[in-house]
OpenMM code with the backbone's topology and positions (N, CA, C; nanometers):
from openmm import Vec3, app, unit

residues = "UNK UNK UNK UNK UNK UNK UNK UNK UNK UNK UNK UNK UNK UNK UNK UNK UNK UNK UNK UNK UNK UNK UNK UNK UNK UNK UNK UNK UNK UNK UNK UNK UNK UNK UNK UNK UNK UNK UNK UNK UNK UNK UNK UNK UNK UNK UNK UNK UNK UNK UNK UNK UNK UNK UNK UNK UNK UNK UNK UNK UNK UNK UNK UNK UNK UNK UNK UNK UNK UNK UNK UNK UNK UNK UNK UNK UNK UNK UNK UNK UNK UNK UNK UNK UNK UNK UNK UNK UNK UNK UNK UNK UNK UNK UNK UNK UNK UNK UNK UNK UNK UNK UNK UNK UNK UNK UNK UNK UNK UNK UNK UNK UNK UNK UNK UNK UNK UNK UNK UNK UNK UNK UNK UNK UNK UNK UNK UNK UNK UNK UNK UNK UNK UNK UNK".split()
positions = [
    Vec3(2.0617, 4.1668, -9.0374),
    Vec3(1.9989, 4.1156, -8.9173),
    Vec3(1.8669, 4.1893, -8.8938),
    Vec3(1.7636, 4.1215, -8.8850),
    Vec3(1.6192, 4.1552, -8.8186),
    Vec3(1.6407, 4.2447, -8.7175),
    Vec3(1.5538, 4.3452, -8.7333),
    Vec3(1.5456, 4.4580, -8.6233),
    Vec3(1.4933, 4.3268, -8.5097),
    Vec3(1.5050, 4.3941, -8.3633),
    Vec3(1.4677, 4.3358, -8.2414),
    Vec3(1.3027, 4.3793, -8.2328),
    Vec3(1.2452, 4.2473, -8.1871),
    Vec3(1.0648, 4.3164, -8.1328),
    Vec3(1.0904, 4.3395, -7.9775),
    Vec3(0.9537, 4.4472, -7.9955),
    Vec3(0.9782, 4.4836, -7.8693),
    Vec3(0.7955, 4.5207, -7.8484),
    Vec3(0.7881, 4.4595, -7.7731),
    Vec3(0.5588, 4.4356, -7.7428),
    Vec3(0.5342, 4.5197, -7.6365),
    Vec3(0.4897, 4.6283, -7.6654),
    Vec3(0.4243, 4.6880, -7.5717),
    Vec3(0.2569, 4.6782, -7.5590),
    Vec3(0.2218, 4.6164, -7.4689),
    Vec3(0.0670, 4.5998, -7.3857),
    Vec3(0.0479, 4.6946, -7.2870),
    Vec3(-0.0415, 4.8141, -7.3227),
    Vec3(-0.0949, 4.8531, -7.2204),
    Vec3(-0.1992, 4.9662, -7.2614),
    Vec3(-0.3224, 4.9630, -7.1754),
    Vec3(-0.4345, 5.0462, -7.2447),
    Vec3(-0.4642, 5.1776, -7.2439),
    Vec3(-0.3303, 5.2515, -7.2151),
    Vec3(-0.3718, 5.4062, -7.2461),
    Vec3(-0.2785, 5.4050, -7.3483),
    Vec3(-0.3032, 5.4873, -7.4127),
    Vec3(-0.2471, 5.5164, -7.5408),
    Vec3(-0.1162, 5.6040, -7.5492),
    Vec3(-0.1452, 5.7102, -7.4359),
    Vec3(-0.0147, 5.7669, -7.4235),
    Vec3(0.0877, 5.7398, -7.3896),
    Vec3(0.1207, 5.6234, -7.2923),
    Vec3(0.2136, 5.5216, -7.2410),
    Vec3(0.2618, 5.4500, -7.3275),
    Vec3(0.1655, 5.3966, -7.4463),
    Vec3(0.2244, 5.3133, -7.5981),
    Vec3(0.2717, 5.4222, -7.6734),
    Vec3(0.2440, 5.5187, -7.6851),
    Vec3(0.3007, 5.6011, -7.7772),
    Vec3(0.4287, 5.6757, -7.7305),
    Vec3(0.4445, 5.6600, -7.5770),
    Vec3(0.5805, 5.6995, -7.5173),
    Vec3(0.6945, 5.6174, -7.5166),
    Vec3(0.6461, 5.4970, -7.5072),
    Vec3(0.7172, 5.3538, -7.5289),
    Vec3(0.7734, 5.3179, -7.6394),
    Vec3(0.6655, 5.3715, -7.7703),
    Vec3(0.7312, 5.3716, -7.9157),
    Vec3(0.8249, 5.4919, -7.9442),
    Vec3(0.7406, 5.6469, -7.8945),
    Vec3(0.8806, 5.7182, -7.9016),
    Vec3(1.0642, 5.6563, -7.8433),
    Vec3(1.0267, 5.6400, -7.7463),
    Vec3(1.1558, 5.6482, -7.6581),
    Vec3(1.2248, 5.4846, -7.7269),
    Vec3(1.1576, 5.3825, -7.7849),
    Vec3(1.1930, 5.2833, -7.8475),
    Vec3(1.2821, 5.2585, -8.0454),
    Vec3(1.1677, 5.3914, -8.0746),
    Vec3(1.1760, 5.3274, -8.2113),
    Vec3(1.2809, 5.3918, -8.2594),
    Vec3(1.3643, 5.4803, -8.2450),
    Vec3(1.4894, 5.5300, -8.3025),
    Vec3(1.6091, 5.4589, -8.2469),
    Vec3(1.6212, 5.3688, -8.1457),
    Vec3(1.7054, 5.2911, -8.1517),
    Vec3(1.7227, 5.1444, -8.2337),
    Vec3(1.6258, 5.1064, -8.3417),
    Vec3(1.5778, 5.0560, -8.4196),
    Vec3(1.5381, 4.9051, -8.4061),
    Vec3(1.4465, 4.9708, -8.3175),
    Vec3(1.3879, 4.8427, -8.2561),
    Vec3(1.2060, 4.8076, -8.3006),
    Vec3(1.1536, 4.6953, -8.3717),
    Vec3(1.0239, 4.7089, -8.4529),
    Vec3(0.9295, 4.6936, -8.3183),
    Vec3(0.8943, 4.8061, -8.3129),
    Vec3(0.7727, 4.7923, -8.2130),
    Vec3(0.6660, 4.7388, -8.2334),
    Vec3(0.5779, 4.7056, -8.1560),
    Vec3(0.4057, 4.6670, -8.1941),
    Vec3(0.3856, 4.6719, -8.0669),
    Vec3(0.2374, 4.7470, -8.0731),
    Vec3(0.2128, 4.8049, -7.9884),
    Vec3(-0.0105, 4.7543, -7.9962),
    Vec3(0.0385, 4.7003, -7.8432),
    Vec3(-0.1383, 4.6620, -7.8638),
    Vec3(-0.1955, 4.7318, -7.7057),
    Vec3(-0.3277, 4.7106, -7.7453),
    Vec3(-0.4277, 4.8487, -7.6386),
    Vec3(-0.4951, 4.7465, -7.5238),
    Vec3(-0.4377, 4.5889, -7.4932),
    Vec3(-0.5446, 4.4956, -7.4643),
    Vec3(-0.4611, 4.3887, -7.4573),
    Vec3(-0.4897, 4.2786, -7.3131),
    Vec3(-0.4235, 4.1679, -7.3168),
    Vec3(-0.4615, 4.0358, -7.4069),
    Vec3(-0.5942, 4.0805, -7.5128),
    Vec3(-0.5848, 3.9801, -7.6274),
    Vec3(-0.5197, 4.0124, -7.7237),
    Vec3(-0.4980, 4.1451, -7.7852),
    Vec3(-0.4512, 4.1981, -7.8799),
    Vec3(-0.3184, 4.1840, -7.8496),
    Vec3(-0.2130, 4.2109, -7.7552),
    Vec3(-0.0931, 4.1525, -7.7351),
    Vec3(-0.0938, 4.0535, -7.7707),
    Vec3(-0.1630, 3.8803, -7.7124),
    Vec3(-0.1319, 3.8079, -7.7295),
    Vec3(-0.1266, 3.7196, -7.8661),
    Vec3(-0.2231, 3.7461, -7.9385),
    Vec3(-0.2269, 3.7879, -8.1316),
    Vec3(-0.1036, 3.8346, -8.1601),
    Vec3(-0.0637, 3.9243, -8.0908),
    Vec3(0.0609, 3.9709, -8.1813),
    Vec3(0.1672, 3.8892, -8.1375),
    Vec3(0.1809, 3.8218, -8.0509),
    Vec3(0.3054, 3.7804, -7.9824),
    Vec3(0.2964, 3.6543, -8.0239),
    Vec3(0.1885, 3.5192, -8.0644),
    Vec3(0.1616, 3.4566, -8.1544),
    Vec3(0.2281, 3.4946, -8.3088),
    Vec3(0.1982, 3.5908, -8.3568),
    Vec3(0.2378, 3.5937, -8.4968),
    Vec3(0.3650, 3.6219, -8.5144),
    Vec3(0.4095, 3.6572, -8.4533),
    Vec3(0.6150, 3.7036, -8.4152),
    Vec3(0.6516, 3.7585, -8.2609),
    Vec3(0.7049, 3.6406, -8.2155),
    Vec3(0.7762, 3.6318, -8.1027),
    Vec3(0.8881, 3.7860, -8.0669),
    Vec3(0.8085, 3.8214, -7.9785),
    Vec3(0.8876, 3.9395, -7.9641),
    Vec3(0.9897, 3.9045, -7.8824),
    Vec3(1.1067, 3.9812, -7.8440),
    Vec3(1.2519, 3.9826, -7.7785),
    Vec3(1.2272, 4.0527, -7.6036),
    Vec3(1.1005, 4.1179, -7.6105),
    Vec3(1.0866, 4.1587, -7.5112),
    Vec3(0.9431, 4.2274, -7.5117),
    Vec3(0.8616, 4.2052, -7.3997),
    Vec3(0.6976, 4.2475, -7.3580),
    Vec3(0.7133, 4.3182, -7.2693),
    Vec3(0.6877, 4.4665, -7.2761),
    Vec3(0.6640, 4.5440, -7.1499),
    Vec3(0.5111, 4.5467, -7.1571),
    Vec3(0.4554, 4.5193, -7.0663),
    Vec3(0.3250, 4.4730, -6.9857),
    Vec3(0.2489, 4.6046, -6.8666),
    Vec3(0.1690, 4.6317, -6.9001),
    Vec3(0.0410, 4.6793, -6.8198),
    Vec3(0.0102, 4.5694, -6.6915),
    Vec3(-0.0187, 4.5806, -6.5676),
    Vec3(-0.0882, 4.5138, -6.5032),
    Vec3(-0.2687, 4.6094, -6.5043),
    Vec3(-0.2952, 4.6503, -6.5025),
    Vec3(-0.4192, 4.7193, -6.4988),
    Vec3(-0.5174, 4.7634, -6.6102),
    Vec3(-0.5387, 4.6760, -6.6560),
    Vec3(-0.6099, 4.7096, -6.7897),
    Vec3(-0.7711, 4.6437, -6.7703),
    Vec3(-0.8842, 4.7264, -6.8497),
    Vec3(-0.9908, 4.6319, -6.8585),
    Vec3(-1.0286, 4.5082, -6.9165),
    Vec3(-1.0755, 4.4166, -6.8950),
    Vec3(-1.0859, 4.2390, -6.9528),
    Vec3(-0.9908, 4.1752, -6.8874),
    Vec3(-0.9096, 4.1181, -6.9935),
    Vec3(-0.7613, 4.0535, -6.9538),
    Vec3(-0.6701, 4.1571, -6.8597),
    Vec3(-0.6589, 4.1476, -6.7495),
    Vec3(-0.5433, 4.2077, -6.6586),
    Vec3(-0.3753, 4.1613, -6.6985),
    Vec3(-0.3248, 4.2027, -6.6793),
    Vec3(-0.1773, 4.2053, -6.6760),
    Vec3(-0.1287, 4.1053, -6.6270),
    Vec3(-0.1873, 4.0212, -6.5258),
    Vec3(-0.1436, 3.9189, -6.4194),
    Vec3(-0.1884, 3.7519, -6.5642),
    Vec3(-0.3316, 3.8060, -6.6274),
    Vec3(-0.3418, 3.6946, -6.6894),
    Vec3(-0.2923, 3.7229, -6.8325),
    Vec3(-0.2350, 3.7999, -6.8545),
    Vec3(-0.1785, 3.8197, -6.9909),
    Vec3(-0.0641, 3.7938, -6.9871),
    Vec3(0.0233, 3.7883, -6.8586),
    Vec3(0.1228, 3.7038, -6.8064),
    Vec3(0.1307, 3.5728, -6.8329),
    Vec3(0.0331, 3.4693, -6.7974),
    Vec3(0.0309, 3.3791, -6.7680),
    Vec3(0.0459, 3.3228, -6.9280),
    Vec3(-0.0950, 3.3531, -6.9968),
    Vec3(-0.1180, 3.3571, -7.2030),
    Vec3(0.0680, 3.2908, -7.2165),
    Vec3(0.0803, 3.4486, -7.1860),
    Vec3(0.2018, 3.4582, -7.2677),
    Vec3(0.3021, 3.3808, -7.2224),
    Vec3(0.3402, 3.3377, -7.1252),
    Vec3(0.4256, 3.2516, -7.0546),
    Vec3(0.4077, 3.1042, -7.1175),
    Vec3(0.2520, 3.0408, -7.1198),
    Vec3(0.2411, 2.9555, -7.1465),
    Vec3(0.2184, 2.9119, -7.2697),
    Vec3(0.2625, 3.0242, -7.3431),
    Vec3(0.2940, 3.0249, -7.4874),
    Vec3(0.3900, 2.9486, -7.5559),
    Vec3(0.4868, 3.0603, -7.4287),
    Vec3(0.7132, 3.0641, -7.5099),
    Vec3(0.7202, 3.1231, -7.3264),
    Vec3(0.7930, 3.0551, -7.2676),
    Vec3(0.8137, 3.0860, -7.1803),
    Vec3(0.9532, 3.1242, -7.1197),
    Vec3(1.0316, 3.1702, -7.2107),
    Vec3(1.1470, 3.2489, -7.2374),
    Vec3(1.1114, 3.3824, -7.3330),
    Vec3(0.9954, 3.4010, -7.3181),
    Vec3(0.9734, 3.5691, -7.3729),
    Vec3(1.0339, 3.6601, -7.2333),
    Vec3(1.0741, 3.7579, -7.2539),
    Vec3(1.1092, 3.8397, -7.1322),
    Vec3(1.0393, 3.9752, -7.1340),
    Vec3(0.9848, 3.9459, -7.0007),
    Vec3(0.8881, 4.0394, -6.9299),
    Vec3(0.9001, 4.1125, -6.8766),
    Vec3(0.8884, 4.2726, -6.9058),
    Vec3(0.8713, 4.3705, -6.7731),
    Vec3(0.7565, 4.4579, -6.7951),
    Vec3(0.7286, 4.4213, -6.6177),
    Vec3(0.5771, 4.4530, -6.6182),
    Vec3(0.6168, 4.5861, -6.5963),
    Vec3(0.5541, 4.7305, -6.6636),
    Vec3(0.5569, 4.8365, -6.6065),
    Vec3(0.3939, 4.8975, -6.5656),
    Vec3(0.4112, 4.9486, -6.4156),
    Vec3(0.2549, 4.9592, -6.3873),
    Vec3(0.2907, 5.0470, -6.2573),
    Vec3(0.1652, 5.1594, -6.2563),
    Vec3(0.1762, 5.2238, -6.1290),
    Vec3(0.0479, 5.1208, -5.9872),
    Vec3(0.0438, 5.0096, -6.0350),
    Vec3(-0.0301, 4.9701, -5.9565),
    Vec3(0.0260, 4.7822, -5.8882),
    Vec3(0.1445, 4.8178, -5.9095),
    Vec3(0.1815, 4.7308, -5.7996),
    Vec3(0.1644, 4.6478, -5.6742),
    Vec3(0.0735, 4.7317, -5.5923),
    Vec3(0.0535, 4.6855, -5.4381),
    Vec3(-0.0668, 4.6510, -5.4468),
    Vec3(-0.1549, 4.6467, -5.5689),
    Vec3(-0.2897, 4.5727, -5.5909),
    Vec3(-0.2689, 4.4291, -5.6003),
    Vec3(-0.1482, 4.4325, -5.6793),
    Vec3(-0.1472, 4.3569, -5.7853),
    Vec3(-0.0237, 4.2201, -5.7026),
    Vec3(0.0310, 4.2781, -5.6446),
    Vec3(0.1505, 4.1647, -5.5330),
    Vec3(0.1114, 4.0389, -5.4826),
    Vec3(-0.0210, 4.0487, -5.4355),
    Vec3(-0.0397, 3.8872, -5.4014),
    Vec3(-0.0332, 3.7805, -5.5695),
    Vec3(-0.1405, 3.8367, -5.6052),
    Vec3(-0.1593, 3.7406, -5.7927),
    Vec3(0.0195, 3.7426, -5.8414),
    Vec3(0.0772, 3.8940, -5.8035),
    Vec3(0.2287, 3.8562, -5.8832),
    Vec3(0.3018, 3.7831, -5.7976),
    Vec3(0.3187, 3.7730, -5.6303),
    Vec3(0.3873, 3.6619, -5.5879),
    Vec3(0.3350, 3.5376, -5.6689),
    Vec3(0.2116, 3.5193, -5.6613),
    Vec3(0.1698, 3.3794, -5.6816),
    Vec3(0.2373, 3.3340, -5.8499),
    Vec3(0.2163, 3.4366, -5.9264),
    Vec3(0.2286, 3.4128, -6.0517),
    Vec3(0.4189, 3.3764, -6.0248),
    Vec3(0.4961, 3.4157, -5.9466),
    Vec3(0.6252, 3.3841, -5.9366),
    Vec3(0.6515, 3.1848, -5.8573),
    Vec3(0.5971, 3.2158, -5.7657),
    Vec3(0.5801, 3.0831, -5.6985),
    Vec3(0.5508, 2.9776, -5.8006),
    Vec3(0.4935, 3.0084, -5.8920),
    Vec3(0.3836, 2.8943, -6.0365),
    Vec3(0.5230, 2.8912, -6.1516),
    Vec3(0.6452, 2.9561, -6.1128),
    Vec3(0.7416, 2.9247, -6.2329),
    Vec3(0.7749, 3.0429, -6.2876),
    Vec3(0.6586, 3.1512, -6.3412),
    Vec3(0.6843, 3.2448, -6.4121),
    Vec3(0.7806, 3.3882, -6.3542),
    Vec3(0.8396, 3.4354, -6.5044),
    Vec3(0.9514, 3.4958, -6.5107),
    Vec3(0.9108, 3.6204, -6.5457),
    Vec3(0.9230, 3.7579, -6.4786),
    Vec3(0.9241, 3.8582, -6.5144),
    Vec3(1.0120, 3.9553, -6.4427),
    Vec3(1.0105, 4.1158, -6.4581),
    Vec3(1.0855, 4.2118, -6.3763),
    Vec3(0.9722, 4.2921, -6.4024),
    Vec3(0.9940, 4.3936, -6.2558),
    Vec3(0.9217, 4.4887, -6.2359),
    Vec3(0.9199, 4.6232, -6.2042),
    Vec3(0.8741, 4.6995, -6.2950),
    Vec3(0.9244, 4.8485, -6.2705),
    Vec3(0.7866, 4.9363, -6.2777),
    Vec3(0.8445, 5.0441, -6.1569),
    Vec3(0.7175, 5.1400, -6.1447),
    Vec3(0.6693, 5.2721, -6.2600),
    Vec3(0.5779, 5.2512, -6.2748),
    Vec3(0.5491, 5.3692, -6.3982),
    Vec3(0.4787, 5.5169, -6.3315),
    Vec3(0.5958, 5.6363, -6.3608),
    Vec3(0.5788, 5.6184, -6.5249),
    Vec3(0.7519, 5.6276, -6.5257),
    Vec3(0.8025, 5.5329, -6.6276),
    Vec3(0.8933, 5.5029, -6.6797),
    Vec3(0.9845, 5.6572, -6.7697),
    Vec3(1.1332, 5.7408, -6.7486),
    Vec3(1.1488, 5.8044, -6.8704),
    Vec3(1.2135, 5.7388, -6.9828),
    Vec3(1.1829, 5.8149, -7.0752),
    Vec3(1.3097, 5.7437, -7.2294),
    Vec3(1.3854, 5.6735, -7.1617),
    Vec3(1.4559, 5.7299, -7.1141),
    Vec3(1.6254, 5.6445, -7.0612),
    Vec3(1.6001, 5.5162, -7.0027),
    Vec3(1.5016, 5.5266, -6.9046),
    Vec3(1.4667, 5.3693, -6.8316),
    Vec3(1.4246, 5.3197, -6.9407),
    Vec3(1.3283, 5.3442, -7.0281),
    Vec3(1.3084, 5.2293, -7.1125),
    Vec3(1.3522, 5.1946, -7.1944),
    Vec3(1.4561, 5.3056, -7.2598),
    Vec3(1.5747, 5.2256, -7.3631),
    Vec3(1.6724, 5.1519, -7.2521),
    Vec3(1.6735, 5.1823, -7.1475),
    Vec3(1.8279, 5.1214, -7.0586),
    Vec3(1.7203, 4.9659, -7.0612),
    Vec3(1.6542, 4.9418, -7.0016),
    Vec3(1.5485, 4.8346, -7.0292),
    Vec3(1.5657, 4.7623, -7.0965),
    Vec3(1.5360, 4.8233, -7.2043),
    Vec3(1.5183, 4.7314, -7.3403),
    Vec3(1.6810, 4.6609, -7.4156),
    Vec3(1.7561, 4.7723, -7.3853),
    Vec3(1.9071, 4.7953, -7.4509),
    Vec3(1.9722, 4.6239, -7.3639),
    Vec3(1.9596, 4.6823, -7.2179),
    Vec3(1.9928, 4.5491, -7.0990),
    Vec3(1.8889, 4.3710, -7.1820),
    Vec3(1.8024, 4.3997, -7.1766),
    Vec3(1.7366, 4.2616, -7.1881),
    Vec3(1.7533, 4.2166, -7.3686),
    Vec3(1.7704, 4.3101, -7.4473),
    Vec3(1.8130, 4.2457, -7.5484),
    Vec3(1.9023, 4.2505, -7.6129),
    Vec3(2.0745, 4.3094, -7.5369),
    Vec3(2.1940, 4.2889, -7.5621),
    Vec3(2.2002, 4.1148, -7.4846),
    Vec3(2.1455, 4.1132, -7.3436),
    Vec3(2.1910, 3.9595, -7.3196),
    Vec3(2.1645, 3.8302, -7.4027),
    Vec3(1.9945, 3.9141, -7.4969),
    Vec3(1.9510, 3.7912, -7.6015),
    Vec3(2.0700, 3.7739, -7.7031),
    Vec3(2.1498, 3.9062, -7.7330),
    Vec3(2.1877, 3.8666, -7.8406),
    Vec3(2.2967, 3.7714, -7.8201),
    Vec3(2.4253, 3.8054, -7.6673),
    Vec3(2.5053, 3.7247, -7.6779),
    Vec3(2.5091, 3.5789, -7.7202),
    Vec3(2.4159, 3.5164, -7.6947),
    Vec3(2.4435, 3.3814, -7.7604),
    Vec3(2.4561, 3.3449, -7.8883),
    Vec3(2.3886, 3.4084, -7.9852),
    Vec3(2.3328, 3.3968, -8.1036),
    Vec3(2.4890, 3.4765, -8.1761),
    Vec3(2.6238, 3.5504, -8.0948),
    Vec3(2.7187, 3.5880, -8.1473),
    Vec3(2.8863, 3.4610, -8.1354),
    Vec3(2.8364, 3.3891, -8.1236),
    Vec3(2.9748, 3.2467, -8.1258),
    Vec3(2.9888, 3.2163, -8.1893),
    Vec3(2.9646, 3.2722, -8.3445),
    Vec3(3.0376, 3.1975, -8.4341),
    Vec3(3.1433, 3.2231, -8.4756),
    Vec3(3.2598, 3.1161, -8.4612),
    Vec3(3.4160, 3.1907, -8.4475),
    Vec3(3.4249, 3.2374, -8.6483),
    Vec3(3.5411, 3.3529, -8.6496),
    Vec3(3.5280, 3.3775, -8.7585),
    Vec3(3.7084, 3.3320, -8.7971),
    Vec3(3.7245, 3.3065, -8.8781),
    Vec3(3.8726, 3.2905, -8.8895),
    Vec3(3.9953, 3.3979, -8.9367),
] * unit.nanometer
topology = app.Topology()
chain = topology.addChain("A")
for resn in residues:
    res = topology.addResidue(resn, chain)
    for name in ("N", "CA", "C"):
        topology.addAtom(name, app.Element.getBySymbol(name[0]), res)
Protein backbone atom coordinates (compact mmCIF):
# COMPACT_ATOMS: atom_id res chain seq x y z
CA UNK A 1 0.00 0.00 0.00
CA UNK A 2 1.12 3.64 -1.02
CA UNK A 3 2.44 5.64 1.77
CA UNK A 4 -0.38 8.46 2.64
CA UNK A 5 0.34 12.30 1.16
CA UNK A 6 0.33 14.71 3.32
CA UNK A 7 0.80 18.77 1.67
CA UNK A 8 2.12 21.06 3.69
CA UNK A 9 1.73 24.95 2.37
CA UNK A 10 3.19 27.43 4.24
CA UNK A 11 5.99 30.14 3.80
CA UNK A 12 8.36 29.91 6.57
CA UNK A 13 10.42 27.24 6.32
CA UNK A 14 10.68 26.29 9.80
CA UNK A 15 6.99 25.39 10.20
CA UNK A 16 7.53 22.99 6.88
CA UNK A 17 10.37 21.53 8.25
CA UNK A 18 8.53 20.95 11.69
CA UNK A 19 5.59 19.52 9.90
CA UNK A 20 7.93 17.09 7.99
CA UNK A 21 9.79 16.26 11.17
CA UNK A 22 6.84 15.49 13.33
CA UNK A 23 5.18 13.77 9.97
CA UNK A 24 7.68 11.74 8.21
CA UNK A 25 8.51 8.86 10.62
CA UNK A 26 5.11 7.87 10.84
CA UNK A 27 5.45 7.08 7.15
CA UNK A 28 3.66 9.41 5.66
CA UNK A 29 5.19 11.01 1.92
CA UNK A 30 5.33 14.52 2.59
CA UNK A 31 5.67 17.45 0.06
CA UNK A 32 6.18 20.33 1.20
CA UNK A 33 5.73 23.75 -0.79
CA UNK A 34 6.84 27.56 0.33
CA UNK A 35 3.70 29.26 -1.71
CA UNK A 36 0.03 28.92 -2.58
CA UNK A 37 1.08 28.19 -6.34
CA UNK A 38 3.63 25.78 -5.57
CA UNK A 39 1.13 23.77 -3.37
CA UNK A 40 -1.25 23.84 -5.90
CA UNK A 41 1.31 22.15 -8.68
CA UNK A 42 1.85 19.71 -6.31
CA UNK A 43 -1.59 18.82 -5.36
CA UNK A 44 -2.39 18.67 -9.21
CA UNK A 45 0.31 16.11 -9.77
CA UNK A 46 -0.77 13.69 -6.75
CA UNK A 47 -3.71 14.24 -4.77
CA UNK A 48 -2.71 14.43 -1.37
CA UNK A 49 -4.84 12.69 1.69
CA UNK A 50 -4.51 15.75 3.56
CA UNK A 51 -3.32 19.83 3.14
CA UNK A 52 -2.27 21.59 6.15
CA UNK A 53 -2.48 25.21 4.92
CA UNK A 54 -0.91 28.63 5.87
CA UNK A 55 -3.47 31.43 5.84
CA UNK A 56 -0.79 34.25 5.68
CA UNK A 57 1.55 34.01 3.12
CA UNK A 58 2.81 36.56 0.38
CA UNK A 59 0.87 36.43 -3.29
CA UNK A 60 -1.67 33.70 -3.01
CA UNK A 61 -3.09 33.87 0.70
CA UNK A 62 -4.36 30.86 2.35
CA UNK A 63 -8.05 31.91 1.94
CA UNK A 64 -7.36 31.68 -2.02
CA UNK A 65 -5.30 28.67 -2.02
CA UNK A 66 -8.33 27.29 -0.36
CA UNK A 67 -10.56 28.00 -2.83
CA UNK A 68 -7.63 26.54 -6.06
CA UNK A 69 -7.71 23.69 -4.18
CA UNK A 70 -11.27 23.04 -3.37
CA UNK A 71 -12.19 23.72 -6.79
CA UNK A 72 -9.89 21.30 -7.91
CA UNK A 73 -11.04 17.86 -5.75
CA UNK A 74 -13.18 19.07 -3.32
CA UNK A 75 -12.90 16.20 -0.91
CA UNK A 76 -9.16 17.02 -0.28
CA UNK A 77 -9.11 17.60 3.54
CA UNK A 78 -8.03 20.74 4.95
CA UNK A 79 -6.49 22.07 8.00
CA UNK A 80 -5.71 25.41 7.99
CA UNK A 81 -2.93 25.94 10.60
CA UNK A 82 -2.21 29.76 11.18
CA UNK A 83 -1.51 32.15 14.03
CA UNK A 84 -3.59 34.63 12.23
CA UNK A 85 -7.01 33.70 12.46
CA UNK A 86 -8.98 36.86 13.50
CA UNK A 87 -7.63 38.58 10.24
CA UNK A 88 -8.58 36.10 8.38
CA UNK A 89 -12.54 35.11 9.87
CA UNK A 90 -14.61 37.19 7.76
CA UNK A 91 -12.94 35.67 4.05
CA UNK A 92 -13.02 32.13 6.22
CA UNK A 93 -16.73 32.50 7.25
CA UNK A 94 -17.42 33.44 3.75
CA UNK A 95 -15.23 30.77 2.25
CA UNK A 96 -17.59 28.29 4.59
CA UNK A 97 -20.98 29.85 3.60
CA UNK A 98 -19.64 29.22 -0.48
CA UNK A 99 -19.60 25.22 0.38
CA UNK A 100 -16.03 24.85 1.33
CA UNK A 101 -14.64 22.33 3.80
CA UNK A 102 -11.90 22.81 6.14
CA UNK A 103 -10.75 22.64 10.10
CA UNK A 104 -8.96 25.00 11.98
CA UNK A 105 -6.17 25.06 14.28
CA UNK A 106 -4.03 27.69 15.97
CA UNK A 107 -0.27 27.68 15.36
CA UNK A 108 2.15 26.88 16.52
CA UNK A 109 1.06 23.35 16.40
CA UNK A 110 3.40 20.41 18.66
CA UNK A 111 4.46 16.92 17.06
CA UNK A 112 1.59 15.35 18.81
CA UNK A 113 -1.15 17.78 17.41
CA UNK A 114 0.07 17.23 14.16
CA UNK A 115 0.51 13.61 14.05
CA UNK A 116 -2.96 13.35 16.21
CA UNK A 117 -4.16 15.52 13.05
CA UNK A 118 -2.98 13.80 10.50
CA UNK A 119 -3.31 10.10 12.21
CA UNK A 120 -7.46 11.34 12.85
CA UNK A 121 -8.07 12.62 9.15
CA UNK A 122 -6.36 9.83 7.45
CA UNK A 123 -7.39 6.75 9.50
CA UNK A 124 -11.17 7.98 8.55
CA UNK A 125 -9.85 8.05 4.70
CA UNK A 126 -8.79 4.79 5.06
CA UNK A 127 -11.94 3.14 6.49
CA UNK A 128 -13.71 2.86 3.39
CA UNK A 129 -11.18 1.68 1.09
CA UNK A 130 -10.98 -1.49 4.03
CA UNK A 131 -14.52 -3.67 3.03
CA UNK A 132 -13.31 -6.06 1.31
CA UNK A 133 -14.68 -9.15 3.01
CA UNK A 134 -11.93 -11.77 3.14
CA UNK A 135 -13.07 -15.36 3.49
Amino acid sequence: MAAQVILVVDDDRAVRDAFELALIDEGYDVQLADSGPVGLELAAARRPDLVFLDLNMPGMDGVETLRRLQAMDATIAVYIATAFAQEYLERLRQAREDGMSFQLAAKPLSPEQIRMIAKAITASDLAPHDTESKP
